[in-house]
Every structure is written in structure tokens, then in C-alpha cells.
C-alpha positions as CSV (number, residue, x, y, z in Angstrom):
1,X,133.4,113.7,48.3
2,X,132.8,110.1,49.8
3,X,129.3,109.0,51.1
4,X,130.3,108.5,54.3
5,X,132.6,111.0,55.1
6,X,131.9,113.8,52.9
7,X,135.0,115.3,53.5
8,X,136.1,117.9,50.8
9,X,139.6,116.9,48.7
10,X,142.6,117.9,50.6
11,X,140.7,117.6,53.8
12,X,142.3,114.9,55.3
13,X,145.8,114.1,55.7
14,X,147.8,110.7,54.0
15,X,148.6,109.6,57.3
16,X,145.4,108.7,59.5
17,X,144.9,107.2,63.3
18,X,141.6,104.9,63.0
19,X,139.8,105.0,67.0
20,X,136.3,102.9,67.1
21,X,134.8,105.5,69.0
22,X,134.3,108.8,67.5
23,X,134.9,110.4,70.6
24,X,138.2,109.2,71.2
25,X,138.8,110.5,67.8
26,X,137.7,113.9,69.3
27,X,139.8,113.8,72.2
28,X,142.9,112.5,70.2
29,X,142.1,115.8,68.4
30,X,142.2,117.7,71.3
31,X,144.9,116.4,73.0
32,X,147.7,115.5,70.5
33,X,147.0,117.4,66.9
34,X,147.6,121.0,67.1
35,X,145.3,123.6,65.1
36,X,142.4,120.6,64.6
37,X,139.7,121.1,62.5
38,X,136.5,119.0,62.4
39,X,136.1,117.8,58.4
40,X,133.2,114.9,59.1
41,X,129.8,114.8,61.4
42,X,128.3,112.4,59.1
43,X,126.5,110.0,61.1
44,X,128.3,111.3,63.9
45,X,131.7,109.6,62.8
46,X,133.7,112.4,63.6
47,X,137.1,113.1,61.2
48,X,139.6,115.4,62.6
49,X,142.9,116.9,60.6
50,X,146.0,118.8,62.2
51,X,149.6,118.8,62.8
52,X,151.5,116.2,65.1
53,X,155.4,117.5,65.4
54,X,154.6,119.7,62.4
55,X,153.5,117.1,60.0
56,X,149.7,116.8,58.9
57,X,147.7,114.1,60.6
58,X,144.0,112.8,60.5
59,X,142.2,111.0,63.0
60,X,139.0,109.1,62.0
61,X,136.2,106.8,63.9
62,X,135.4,103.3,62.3
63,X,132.5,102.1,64.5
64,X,132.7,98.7,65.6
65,X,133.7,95.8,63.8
66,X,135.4,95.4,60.4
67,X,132.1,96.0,58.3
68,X,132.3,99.1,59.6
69,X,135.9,99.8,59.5
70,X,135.7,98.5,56.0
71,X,133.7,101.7,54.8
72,X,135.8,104.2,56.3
73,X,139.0,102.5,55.2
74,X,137.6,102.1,51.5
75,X,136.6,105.6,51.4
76,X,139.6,106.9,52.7
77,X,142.0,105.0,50.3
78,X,139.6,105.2,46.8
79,X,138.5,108.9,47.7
80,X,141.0,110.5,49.9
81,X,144.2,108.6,48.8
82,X,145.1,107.9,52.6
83,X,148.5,105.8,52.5
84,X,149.5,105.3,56.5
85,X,146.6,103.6,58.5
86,X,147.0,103.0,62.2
87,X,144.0,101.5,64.3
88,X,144.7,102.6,67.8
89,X,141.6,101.1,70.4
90,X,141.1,98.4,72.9
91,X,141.8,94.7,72.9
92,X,141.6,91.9,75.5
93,X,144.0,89.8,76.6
94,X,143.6,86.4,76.0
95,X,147.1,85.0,77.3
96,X,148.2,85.5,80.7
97,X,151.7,86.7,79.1
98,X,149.9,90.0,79.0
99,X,148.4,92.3,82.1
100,X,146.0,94.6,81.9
101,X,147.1,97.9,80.4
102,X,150.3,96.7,78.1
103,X,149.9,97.5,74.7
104,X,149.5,94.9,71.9
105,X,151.6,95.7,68.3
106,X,149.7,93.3,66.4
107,X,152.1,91.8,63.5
108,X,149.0,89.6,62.3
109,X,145.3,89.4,62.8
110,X,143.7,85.5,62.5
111,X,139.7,86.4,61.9
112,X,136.0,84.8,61.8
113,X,134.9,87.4,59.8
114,X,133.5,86.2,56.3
115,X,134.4,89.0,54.4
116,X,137.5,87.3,53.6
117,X,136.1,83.9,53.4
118,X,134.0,85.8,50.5
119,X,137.0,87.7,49.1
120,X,139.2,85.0,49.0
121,X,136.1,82.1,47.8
122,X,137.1,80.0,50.9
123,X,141.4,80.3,51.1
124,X,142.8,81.7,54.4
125,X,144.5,84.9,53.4
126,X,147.1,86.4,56.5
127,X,146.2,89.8,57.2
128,X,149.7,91.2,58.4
129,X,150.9,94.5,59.1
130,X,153.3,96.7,57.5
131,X,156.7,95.8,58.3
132,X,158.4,99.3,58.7
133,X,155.2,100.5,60.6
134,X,155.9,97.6,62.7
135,X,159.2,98.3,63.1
136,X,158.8,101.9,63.7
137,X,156.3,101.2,66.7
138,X,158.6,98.5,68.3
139,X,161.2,100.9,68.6
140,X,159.7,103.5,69.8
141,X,158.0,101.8,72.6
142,X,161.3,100.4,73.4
143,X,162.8,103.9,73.6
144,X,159.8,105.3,75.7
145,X,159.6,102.1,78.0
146,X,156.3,101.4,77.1
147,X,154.6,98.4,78.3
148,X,154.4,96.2,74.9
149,X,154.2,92.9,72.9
150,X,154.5,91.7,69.5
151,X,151.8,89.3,68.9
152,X,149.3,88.1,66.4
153,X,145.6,89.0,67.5
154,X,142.1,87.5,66.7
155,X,139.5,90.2,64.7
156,X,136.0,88.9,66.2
157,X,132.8,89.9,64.6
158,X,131.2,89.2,67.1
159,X,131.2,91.1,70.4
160,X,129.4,88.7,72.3
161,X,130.5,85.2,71.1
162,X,128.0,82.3,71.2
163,X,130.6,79.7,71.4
164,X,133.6,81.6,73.4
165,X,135.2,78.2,73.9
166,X,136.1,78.3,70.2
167,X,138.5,81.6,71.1
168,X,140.5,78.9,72.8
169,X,141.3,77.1,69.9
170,X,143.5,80.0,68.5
171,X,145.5,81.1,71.7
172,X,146.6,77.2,71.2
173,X,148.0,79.0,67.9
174,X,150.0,82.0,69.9
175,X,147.2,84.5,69.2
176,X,147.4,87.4,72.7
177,X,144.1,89.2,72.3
178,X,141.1,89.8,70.6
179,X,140.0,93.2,68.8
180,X,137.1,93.8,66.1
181,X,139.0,95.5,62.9
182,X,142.8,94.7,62.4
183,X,141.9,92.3,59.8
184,X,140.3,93.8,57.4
185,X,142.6,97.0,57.7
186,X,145.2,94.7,57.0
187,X,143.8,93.2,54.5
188,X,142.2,96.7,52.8
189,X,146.0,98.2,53.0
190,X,147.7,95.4,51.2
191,X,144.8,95.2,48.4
192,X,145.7,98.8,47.7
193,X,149.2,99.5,48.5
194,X,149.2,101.1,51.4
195,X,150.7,100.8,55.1
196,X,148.7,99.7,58.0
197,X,149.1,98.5,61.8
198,X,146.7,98.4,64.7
199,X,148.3,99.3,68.0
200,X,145.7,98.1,70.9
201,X,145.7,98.8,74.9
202,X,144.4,95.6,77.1
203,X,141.6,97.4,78.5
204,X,140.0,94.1,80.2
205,X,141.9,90.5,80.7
206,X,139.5,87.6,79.6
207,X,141.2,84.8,81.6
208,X,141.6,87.0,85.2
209,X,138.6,89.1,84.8
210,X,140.4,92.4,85.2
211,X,139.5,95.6,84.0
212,X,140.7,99.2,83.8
213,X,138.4,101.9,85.0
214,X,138.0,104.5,82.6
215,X,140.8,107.0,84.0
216,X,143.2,104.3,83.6
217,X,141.9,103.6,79.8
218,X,142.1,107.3,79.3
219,X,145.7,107.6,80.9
220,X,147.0,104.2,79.0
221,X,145.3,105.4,75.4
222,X,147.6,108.8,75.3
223,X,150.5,106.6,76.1
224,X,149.6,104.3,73.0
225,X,148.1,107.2,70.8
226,X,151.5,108.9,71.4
227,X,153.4,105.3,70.5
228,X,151.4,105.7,66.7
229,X,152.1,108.9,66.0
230,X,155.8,108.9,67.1
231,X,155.8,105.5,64.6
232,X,153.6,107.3,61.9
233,X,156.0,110.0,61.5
234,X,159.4,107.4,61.3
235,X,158.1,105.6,58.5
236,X,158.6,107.3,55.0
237,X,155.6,107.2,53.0
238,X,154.9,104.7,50.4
């Protein structure tokens, strides 16, 4: 039993969806796993297990930001043996190749995070996603017509950026969007053997301003949570 899930062995399932918000990890719950059952409250990180298309499937919040992300995805590898992690949140666009509402794959996350400047004693280490998840998500939004790109994106730690002119510098370098965990899920998942890949939905467009009102975020999310699962369940297992 982790610390700071506390979920009991056998509890959760090898393949997981990782939301932020706890919330949306209830409402994933509700609305695509059937016979759910609650297996973490701690600190009101909600974990949920069930069956998506008759295969067993978790769903667990991170909190914001990759030190937070980095518990849950420790504990769920060290103590739970999870091997399929797929974030599934927000991200904003950063590029005006994108619009509001398309959903990002990310095949890379670039990051100002110092966890891996601490891992990795100053080298730049590419946090990249698993290839067949990767694959597996590309063609199923291709089948499903789903709004999408392929495109590296920047894991901030910081929400609100004292120098956001310095974002700049990386979409020079092809990076679409900015999120707050894919790199150190990445980077977590290789370290250990497993498969990883955050899907995100452009909830808000930093260059036009735009933003999705929270029907639209609710109606876009099932159309991306629906995109993970379908890729979860294509991909063998390592």
C-alpha cells in the first residue's frame, strides 16, 4: 500500500488514464468505465478502476505540475506495477497551426522543470513518448476524424511564467503547446520500462486569446478521453 494512494494490491489496473483534476478522474469514471469503483480518497486524489470494452482500466488524478505527477506515477509503477500511462488534460496552443479545441498527441515534451536538470547533473535528456502508444492514438484519431496534431510540447512548472517571452524561444524550435506533466511521465516511464503518452485538448489559445467555455471543454475531453482508451487497448502490453 503506497503513501499516497493507499490503494490495496490488485486494486488498480496495468493500464491507467492520468487527468490533473481529480474530478475529471471522477467523471471519466462515470462516463466511460463501466462497474467503477472508487480505490483512493487520499488527499482527495481520487483513483477509479473498471472495464473499458471489457478490459480493466484505472483512472487517476496527478495534481498540477510534474512534482506532483511525479508521486503518483512513482507510486503507481514501484507499488502497483502500472505499465500503460496516458495523461489526458489541457494544453494551450502556442502556434497558430493549432485552434482552440484540436487535440495535441505529444511525441516529445521540451521542459524547465529541474527535476531533470537534477536527474540528469545538467545534460538535456528527451522526454519522448512510446512509440506504439503513439502510433495507436494517431490512428485512431484518424479513423474517428478527430481534430489532431503530432507535435512536441513544452512541460512548464510554472503556471504563471515570470518571463513568458522566454516560451517564445521554443516555438522557434517547433514546440505547439504548453502543459504541466508530460515530461516527467515520459521521463518516469522510460526509467522503468513502461509505456507512456500524454494526449491534451487546447482548452485556451495563447497567441488569439481564445478560450473554450466549460461545456465545450467537457464535450472536447470525452472526445479525447475516448481517443486514449481506444489507443490504450491497441497497444499490447509491455
Amino acid at each position: 500500500m503506497s503513501t499516497h494512494i493507499a490503494a490495496q494490491p490488485g486494486q488498480i489496473a496495468p493500464r491507467i488514464l492520468l487527468p490533473g483534476d481529480p474530478l475529471r478522474a471522477k467523471w471519466i469514471a462515470e462516463n466511460f468505465l463501466e462497474d467503477a469503483e472508487c480505490y483512493s480518497e487520499v488527499r482527495g486524489m481520487l483513483g477509479f478502476t473498471g472495464t473499458f470494452r471489457g478490459e480493466r482500466v484505472s483512472v487517476q488524478g496527478t495534481g498540477m505540475g510534474q512534482p506532483s505527477a511525479s508521486i503518483y506515477v512513482n507510486e503507481l509503477i514501484s507499488e502497483y506495477d502500472v505499465q500503460q500511462l496516458v495523461r489526458v488534460g489541457s494544453c494551450g496552443a502556442l502556434t497558430e497551426d493549432l485552434k482552440v479545441r484540436d487535440v495535441v498527441i505529444a511525441q516529445a515534451a521540451a521542459t524547465d522543470s529541474s527535476m531533470n536538470t537534477l536527474r540528469f547533473q545538467g545534460y538535456h535528456y528527451p522526454a519522448t513518448a512510446n512509440f506504439a502508444l503513439l502510433r495507436a492514438a494517431v490512428d485512431a484519431a484518424e479513423e474517428s476524424l478527430t481534430e489532431h496534431a503530432v507535435a512536441t510540447v513544452f512541460s512548464s512548472d510554472s503556471f504563471y511564467h515570470s518571463r513568458p517571452e522566454l516560451t517564445q524561444k521554443v516555438v522557434e524550435y517547433g514546440v505547439a503547446a504548453v502543459e504541466m506533466e508530460a515530461a516527467e511521465i515520459y521521463t518516469l516511464a522510460a526509467r522503468y520500462g513502461r509505456q507512456a503518452l500524454a494526449i491534451c485538448t487546447v482548452s485556451d489559445h495563447i497567441i488569439t486569446g481564445e478560450e473554450t467555455t466549460s461545456q465545450e471543454r467537457e464535450q472536447t475531453f470525452g472526445d479525447m478521453v475516448d481517443l486514449a482508451l481506444t489507443a490504450m487497448l491497441a497497444t499490447p502490453l509491455p
